[in-house]
Biopython code that builds the backbone (N, CA, C, O; Angstrom):
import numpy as np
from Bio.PDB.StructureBuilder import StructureBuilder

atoms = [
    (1, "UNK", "N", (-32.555, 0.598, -71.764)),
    (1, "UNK", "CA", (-31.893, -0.270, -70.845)),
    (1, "UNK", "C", (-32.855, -0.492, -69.678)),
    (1, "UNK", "O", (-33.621, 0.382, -69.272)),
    (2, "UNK", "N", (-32.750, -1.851, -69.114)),
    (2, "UNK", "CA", (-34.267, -2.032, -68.063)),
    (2, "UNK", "C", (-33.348, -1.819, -66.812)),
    (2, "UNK", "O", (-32.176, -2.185, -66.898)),
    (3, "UNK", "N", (-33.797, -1.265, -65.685)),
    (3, "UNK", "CA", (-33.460, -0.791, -64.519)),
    (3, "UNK", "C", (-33.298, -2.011, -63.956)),
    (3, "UNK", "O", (-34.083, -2.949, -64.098)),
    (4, "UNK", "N", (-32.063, -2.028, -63.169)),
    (4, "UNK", "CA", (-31.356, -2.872, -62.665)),
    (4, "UNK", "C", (-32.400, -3.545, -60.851)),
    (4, "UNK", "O", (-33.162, -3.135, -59.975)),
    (5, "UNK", "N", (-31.915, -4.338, -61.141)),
    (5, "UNK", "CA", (-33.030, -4.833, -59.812)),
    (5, "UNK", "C", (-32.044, -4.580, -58.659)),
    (5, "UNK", "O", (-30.818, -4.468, -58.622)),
    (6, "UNK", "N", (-32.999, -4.531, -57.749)),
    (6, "UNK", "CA", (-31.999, -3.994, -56.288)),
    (6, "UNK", "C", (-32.006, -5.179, -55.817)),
    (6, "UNK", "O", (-32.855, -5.992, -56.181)),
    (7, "UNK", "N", (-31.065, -5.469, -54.935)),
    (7, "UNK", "CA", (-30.897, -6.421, -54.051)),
    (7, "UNK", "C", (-31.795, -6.660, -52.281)),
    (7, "UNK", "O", (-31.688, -5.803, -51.404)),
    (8, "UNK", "N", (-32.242, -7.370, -52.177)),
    (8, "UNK", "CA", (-32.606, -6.675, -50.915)),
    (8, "UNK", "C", (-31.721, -7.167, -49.600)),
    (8, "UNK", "O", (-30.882, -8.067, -49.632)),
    (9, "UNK", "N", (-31.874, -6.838, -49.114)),
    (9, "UNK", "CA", (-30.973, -5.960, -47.682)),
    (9, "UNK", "C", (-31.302, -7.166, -47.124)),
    (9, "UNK", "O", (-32.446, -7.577, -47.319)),
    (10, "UNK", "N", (-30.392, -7.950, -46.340)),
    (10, "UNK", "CA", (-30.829, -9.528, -45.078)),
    (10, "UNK", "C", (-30.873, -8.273, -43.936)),
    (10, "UNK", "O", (-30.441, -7.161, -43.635)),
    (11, "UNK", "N", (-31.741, -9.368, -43.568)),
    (11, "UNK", "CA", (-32.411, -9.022, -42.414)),
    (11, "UNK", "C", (-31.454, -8.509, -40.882)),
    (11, "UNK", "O", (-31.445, -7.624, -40.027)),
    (12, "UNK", "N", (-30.611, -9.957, -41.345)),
    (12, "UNK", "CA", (-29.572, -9.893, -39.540)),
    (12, "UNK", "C", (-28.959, -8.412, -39.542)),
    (12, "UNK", "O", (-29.418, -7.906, -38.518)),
    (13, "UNK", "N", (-28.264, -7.598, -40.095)),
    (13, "UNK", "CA", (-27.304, -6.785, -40.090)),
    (13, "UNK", "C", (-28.120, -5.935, -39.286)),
    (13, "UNK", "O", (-27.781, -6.230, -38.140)),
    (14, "UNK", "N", (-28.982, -5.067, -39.218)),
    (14, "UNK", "CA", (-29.695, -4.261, -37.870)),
    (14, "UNK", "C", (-29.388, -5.075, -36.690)),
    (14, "UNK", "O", (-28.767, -4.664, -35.710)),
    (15, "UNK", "N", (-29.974, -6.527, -36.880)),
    (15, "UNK", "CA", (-29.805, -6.927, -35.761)),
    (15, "UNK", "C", (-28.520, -7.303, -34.827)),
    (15, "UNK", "O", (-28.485, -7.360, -33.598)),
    (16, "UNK", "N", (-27.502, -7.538, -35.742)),
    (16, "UNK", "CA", (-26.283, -7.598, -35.109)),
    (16, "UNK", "C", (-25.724, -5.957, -34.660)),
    (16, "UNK", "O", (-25.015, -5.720, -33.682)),
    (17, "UNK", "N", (-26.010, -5.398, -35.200)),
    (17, "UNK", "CA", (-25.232, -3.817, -34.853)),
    (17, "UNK", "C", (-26.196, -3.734, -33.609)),
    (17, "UNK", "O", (-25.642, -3.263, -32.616)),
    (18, "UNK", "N", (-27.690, -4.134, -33.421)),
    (18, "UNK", "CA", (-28.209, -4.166, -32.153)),
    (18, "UNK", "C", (-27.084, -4.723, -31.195)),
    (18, "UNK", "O", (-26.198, -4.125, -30.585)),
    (19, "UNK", "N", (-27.324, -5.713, -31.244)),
    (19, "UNK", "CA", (-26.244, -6.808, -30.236)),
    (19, "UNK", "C", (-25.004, -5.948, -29.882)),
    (19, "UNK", "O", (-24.893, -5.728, -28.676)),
    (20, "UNK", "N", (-23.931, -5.352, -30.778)),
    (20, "UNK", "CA", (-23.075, -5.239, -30.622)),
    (20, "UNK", "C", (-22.977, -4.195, -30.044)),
    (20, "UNK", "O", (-21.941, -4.112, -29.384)),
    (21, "UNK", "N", (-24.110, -2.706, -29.978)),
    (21, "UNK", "CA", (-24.530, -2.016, -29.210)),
    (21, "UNK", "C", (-24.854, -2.478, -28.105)),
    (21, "UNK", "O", (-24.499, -1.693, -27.226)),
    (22, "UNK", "N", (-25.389, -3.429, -27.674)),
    (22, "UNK", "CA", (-25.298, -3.926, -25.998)),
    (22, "UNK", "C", (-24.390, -3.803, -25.539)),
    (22, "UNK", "O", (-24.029, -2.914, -24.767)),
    (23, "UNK", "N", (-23.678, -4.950, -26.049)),
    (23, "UNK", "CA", (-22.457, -5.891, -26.021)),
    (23, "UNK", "C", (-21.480, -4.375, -25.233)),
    (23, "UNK", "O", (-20.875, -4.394, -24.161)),
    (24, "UNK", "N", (-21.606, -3.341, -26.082)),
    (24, "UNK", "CA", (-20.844, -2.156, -26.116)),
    (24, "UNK", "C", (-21.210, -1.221, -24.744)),
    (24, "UNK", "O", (-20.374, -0.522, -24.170)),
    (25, "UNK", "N", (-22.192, -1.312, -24.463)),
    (25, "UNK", "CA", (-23.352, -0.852, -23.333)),
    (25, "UNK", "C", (-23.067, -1.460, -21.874)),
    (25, "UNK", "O", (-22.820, -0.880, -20.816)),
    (26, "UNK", "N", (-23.154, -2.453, -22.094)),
    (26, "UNK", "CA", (-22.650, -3.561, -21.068)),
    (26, "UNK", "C", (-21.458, -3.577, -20.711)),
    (26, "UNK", "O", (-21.327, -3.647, -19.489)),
    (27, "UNK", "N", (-20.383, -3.534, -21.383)),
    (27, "UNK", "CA", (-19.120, -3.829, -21.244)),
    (27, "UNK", "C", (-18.881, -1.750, -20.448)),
    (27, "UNK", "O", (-18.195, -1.715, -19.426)),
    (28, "UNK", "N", (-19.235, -0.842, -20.776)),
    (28, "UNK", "CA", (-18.975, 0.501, -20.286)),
    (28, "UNK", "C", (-20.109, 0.662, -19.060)),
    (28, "UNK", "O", (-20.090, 1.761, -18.506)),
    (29, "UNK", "N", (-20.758, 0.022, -18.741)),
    (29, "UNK", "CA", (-21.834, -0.094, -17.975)),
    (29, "UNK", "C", (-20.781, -0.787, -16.352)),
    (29, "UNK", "O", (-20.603, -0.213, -15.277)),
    (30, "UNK", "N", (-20.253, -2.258, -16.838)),
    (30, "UNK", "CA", (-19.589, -2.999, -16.099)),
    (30, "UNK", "C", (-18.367, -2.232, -16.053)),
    (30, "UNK", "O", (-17.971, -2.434, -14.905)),
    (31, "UNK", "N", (-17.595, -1.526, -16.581)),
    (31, "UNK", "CA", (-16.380, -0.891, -16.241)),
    (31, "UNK", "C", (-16.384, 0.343, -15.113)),
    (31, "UNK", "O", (-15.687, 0.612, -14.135)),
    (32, "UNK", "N", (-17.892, 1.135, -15.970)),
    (32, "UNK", "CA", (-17.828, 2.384, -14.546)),
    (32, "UNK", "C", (-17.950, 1.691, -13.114)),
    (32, "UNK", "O", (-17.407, 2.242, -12.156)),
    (33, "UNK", "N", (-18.673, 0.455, -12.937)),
    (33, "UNK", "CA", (-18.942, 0.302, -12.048)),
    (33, "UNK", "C", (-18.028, -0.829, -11.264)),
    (33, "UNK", "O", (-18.517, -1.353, -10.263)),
    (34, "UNK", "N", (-16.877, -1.163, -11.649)),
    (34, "UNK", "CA", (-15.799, -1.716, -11.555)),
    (34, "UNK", "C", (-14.630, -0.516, -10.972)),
    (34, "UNK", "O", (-13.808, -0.676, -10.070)),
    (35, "UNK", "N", (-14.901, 0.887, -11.935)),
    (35, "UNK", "CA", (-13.970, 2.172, -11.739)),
    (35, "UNK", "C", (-14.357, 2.622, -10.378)),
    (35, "UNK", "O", (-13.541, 2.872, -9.491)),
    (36, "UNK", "N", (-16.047, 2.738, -10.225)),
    (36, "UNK", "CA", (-16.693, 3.532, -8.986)),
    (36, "UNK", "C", (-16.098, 2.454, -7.768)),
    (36, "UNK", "O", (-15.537, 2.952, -6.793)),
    (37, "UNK", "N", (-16.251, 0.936, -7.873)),
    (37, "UNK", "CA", (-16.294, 0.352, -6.662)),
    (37, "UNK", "C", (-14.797, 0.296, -5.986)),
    (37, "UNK", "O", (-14.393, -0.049, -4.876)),
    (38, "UNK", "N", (-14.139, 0.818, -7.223)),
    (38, "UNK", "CA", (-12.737, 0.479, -6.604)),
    (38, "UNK", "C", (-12.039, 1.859, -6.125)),
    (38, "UNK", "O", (-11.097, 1.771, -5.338)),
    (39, "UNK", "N", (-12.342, 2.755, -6.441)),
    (39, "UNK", "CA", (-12.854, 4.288, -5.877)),
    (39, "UNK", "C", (-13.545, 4.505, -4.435)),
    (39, "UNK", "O", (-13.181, 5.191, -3.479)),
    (40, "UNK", "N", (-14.584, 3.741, -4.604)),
    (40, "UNK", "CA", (-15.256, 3.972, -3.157)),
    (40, "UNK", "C", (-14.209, 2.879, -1.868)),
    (40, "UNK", "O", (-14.061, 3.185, -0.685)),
    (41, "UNK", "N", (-13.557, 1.477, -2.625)),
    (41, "UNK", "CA", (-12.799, 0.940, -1.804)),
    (41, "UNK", "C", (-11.695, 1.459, -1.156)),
    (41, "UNK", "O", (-11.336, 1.148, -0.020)),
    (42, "UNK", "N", (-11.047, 2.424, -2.048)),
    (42, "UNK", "CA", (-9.448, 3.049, -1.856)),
    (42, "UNK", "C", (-9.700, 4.079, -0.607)),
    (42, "UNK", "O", (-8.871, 4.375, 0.252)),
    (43, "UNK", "N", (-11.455, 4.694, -0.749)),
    (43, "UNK", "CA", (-11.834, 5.847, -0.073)),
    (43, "UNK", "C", (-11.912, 5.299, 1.432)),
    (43, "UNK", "O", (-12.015, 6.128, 2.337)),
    (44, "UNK", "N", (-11.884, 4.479, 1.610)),
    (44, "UNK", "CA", (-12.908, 3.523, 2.833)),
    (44, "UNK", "C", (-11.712, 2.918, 3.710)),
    (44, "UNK", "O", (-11.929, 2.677, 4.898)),
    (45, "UNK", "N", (-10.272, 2.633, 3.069)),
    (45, "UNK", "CA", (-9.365, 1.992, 3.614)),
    (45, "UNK", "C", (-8.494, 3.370, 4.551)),
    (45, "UNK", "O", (-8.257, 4.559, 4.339)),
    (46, "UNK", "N", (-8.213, 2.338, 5.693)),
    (46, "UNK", "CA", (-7.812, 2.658, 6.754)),
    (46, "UNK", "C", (-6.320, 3.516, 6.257)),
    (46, "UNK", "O", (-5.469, 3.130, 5.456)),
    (47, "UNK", "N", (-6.366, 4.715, 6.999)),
    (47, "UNK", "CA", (-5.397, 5.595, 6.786)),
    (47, "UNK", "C", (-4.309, 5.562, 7.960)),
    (47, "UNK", "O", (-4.435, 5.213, 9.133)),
    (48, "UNK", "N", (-3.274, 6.010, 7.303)),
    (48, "UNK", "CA", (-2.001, 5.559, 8.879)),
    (48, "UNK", "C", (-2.253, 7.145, 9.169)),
    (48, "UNK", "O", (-2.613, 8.041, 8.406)),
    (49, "UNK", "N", (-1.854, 7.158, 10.876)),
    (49, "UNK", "CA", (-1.889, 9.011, 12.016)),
    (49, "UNK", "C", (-0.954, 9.848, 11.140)),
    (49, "UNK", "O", (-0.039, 9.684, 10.332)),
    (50, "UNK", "N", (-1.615, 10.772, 11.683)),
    (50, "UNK", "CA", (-1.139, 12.062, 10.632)),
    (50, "UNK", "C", (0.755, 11.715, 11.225)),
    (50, "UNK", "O", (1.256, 11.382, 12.299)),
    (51, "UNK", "N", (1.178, 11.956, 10.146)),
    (51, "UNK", "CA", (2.970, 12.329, 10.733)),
    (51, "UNK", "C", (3.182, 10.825, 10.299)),
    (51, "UNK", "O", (4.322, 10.520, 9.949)),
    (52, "UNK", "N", (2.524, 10.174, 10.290)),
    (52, "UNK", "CA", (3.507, 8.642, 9.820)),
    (52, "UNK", "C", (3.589, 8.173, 8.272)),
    (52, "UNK", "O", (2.589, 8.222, 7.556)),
    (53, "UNK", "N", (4.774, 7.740, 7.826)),
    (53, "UNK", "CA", (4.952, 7.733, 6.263)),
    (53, "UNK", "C", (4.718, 6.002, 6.147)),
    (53, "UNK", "O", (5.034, 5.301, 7.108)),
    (54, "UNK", "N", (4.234, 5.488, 5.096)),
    (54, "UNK", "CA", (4.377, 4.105, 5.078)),
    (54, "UNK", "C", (5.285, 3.981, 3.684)),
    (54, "UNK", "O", (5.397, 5.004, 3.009)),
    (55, "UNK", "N", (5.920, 2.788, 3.245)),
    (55, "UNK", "CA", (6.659, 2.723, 2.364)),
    (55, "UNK", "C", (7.241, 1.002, 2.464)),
    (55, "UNK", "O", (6.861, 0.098, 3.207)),
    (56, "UNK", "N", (8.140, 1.012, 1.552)),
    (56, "UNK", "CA", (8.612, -0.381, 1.175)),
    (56, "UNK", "C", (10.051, 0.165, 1.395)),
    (56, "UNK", "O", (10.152, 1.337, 1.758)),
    (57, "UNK", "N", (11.189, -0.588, 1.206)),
    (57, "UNK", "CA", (12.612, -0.758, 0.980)),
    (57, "UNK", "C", (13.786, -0.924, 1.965)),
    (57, "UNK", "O", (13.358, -1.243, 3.074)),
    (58, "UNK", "N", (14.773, -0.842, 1.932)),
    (58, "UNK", "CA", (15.564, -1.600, 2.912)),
    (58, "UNK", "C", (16.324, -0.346, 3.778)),
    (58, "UNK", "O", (16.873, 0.676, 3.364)),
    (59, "UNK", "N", (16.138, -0.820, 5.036)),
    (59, "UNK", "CA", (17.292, -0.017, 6.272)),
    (59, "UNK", "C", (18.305, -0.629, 6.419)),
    (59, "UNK", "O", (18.268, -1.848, 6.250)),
    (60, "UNK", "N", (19.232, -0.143, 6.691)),
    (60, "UNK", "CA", (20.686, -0.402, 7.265)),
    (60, "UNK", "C", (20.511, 0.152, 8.391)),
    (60, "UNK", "O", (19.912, 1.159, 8.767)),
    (61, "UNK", "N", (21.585, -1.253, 9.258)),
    (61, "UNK", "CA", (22.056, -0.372, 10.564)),
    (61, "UNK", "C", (22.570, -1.338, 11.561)),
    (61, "UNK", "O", (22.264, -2.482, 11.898)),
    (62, "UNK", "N", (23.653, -0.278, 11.987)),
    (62, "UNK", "CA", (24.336, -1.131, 12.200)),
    (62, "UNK", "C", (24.883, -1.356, 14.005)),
    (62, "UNK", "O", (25.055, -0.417, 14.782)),
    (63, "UNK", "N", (25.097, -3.026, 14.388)),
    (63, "UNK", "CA", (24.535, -3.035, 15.606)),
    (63, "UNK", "C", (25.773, -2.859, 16.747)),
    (63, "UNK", "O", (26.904, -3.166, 16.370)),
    (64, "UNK", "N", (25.651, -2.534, 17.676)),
    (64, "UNK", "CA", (26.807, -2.554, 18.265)),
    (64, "UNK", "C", (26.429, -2.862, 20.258)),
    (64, "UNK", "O", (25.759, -2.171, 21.026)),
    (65, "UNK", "N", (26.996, -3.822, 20.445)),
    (65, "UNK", "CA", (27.066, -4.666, 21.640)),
    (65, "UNK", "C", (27.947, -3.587, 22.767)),
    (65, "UNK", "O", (28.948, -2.969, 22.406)),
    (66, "UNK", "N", (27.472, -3.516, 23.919)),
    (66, "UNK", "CA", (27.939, -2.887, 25.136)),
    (66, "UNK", "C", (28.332, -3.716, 26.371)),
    (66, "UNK", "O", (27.630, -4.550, 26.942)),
    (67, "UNK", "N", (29.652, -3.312, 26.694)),
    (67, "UNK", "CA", (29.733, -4.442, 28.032)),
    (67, "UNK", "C", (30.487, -3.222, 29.141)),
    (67, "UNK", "O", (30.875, -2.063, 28.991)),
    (68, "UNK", "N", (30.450, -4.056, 30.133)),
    (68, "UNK", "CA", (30.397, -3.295, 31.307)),
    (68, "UNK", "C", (31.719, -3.949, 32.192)),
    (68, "UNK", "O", (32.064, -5.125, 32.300)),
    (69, "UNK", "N", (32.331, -2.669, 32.797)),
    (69, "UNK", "CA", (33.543, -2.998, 33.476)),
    (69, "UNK", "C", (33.008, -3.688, 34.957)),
    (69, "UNK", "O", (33.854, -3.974, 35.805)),
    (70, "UNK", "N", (31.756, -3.900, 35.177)),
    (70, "UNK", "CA", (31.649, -4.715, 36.607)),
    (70, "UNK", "C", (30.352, -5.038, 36.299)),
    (70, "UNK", "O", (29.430, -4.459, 35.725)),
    (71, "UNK", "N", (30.598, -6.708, 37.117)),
    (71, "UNK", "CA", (29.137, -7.229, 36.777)),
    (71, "UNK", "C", (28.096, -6.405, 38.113)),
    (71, "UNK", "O", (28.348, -5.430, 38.821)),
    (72, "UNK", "N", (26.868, -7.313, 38.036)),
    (72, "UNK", "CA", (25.676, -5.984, 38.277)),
    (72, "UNK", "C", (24.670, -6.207, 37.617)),
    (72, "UNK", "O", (24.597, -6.891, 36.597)),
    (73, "UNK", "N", (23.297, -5.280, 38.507)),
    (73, "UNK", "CA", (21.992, -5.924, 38.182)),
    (73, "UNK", "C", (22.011, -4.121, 37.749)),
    (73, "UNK", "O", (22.599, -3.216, 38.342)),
    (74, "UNK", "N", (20.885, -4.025, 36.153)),
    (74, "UNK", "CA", (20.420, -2.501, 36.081)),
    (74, "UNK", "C", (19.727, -1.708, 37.156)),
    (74, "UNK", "O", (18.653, -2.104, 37.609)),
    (75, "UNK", "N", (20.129, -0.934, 37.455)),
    (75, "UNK", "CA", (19.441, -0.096, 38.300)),
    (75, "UNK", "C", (18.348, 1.182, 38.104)),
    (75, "UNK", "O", (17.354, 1.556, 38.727)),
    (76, "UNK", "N", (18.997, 1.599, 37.025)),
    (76, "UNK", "CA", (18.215, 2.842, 35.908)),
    (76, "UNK", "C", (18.494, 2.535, 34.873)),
    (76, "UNK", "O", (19.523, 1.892, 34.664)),
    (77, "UNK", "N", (17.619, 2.921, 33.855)),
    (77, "UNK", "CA", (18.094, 3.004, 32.613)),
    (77, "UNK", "C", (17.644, 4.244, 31.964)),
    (77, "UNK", "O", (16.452, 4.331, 31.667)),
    (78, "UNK", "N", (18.351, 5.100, 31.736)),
    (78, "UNK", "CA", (18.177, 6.494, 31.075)),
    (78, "UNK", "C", (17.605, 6.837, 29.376)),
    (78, "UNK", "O", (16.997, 7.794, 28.898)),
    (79, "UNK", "N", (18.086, 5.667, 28.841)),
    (79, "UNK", "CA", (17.521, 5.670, 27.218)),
    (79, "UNK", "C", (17.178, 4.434, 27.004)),
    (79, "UNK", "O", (17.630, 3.438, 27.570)),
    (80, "UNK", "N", (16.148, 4.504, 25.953)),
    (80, "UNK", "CA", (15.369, 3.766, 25.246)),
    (80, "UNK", "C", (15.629, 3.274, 23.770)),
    (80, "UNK", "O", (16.009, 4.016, 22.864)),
    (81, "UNK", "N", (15.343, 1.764, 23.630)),
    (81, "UNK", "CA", (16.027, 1.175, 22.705)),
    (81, "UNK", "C", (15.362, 2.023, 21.603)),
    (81, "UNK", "O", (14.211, 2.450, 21.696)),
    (82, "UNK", "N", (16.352, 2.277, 20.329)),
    (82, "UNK", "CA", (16.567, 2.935, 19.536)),
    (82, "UNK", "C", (16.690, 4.386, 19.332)),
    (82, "UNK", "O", (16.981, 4.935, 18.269)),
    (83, "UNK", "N", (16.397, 5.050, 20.658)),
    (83, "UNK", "CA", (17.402, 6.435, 20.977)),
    (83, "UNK", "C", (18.832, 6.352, 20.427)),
    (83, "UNK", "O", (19.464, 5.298, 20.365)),
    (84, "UNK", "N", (19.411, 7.865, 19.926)),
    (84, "UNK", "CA", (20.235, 8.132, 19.480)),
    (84, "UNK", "C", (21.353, 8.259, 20.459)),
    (84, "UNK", "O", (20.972, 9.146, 21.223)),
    (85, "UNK", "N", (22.597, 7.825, 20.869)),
    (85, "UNK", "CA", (23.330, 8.277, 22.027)),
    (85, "UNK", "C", (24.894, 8.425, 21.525)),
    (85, "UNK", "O", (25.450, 7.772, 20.642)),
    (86, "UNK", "N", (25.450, 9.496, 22.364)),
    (86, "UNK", "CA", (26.639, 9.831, 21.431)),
    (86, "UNK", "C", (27.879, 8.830, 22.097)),
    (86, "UNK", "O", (27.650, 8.252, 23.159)),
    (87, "UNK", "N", (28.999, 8.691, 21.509)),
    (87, "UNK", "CA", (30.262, 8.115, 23.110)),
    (87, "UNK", "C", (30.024, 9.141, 23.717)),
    (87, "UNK", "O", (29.767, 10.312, 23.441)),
    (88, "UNK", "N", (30.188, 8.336, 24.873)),
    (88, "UNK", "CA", (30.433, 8.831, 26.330)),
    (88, "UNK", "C", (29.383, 8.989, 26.658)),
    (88, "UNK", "O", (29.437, 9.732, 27.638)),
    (89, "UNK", "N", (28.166, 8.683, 26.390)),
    (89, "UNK", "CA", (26.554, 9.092, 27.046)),
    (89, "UNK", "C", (26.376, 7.898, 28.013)),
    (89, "UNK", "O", (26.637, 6.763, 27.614)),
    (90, "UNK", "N", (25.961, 8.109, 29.209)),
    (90, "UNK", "CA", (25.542, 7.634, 29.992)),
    (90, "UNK", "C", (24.053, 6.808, 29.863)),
    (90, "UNK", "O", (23.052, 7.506, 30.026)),
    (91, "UNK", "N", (23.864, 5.422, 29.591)),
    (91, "UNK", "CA", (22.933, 4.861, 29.464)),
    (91, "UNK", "C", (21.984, 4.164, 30.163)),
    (91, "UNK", "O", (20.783, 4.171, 29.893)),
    (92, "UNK", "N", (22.572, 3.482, 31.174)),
    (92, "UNK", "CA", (21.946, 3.271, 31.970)),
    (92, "UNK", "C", (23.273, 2.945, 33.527)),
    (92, "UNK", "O", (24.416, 2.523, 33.350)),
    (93, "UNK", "N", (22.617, 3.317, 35.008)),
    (93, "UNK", "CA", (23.379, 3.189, 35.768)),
    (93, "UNK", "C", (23.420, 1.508, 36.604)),
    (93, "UNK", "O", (22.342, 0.922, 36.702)),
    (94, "UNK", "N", (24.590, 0.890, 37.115)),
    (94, "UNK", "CA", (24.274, -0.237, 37.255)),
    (94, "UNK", "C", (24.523, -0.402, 39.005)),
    (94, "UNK", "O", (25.265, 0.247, 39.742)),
    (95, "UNK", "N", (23.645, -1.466, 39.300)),
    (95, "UNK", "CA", (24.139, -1.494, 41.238)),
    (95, "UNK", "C", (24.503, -2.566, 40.887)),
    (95, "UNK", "O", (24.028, -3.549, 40.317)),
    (96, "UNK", "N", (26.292, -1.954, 41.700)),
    (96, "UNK", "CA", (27.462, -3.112, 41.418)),
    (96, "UNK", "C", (27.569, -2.919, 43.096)),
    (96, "UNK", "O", (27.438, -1.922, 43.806)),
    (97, "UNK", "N", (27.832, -4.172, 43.365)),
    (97, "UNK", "CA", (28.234, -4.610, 44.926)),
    (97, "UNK", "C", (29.207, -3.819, 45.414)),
    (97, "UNK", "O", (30.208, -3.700, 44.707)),
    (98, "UNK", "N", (29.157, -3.041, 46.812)),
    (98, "UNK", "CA", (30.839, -2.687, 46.653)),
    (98, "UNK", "C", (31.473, -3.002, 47.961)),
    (98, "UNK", "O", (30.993, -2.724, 49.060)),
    (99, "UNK", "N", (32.862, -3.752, 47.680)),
    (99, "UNK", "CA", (33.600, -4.357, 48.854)),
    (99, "UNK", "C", (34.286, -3.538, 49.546)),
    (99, "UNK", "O", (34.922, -3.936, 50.523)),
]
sb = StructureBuilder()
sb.init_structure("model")
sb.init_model(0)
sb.init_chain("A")
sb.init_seg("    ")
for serial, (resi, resn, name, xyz) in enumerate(atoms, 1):
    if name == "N":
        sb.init_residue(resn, " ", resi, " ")
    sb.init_atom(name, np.array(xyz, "f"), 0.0, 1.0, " ", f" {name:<3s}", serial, name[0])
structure = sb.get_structure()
């Protein structure tokens, strides 16, 4: 029986597994350095003072209007808007005219 002839091998196939080894090179090349820059960005951004929380979502609260048994210009004011104050706390004192 006469020995079978070999085929020979095309040429491109090295060369594409080249390519696709770039291709492969490049693409992990461009990612670390996509991973690092966005790493070094996160590192670099401005941080809020120690003790303060930042966050998203909704407050309630609820408002409540004060009126006064005599008109009058403020004279003191003892608390500050959004201080906690119980009834009956004294908030601010008023100079009311007196007849």
């Amino acid at each position: 029986m006469p020995a079978p002839e070999t085929l020979p091998v095309p040429a491109a196939a090295p060369a594409r597994r080249k390519r696709w080894r770039t291709i492969l090179a490049l693409a992990l090349l461009l990612g670390g350095a996509g991973a690092g820059g966005y790493a070094w960005w996160r590192a670099h951004q401005a941080r809020l003072p120690e003790g303060i929380v930042s966050g998203n979502g909704r407050i309630e609260a609820q408002e409540i209007d004060i009126d006064t048994k005599f008109a009058g210009r403020v004279l003191e004011r003892d608390v500050d808007e959004g201080d906690m104050v119980t009834a009956g706390e004294v908030v601010a004192r008023m100079d009311t005219p007196r007849s």
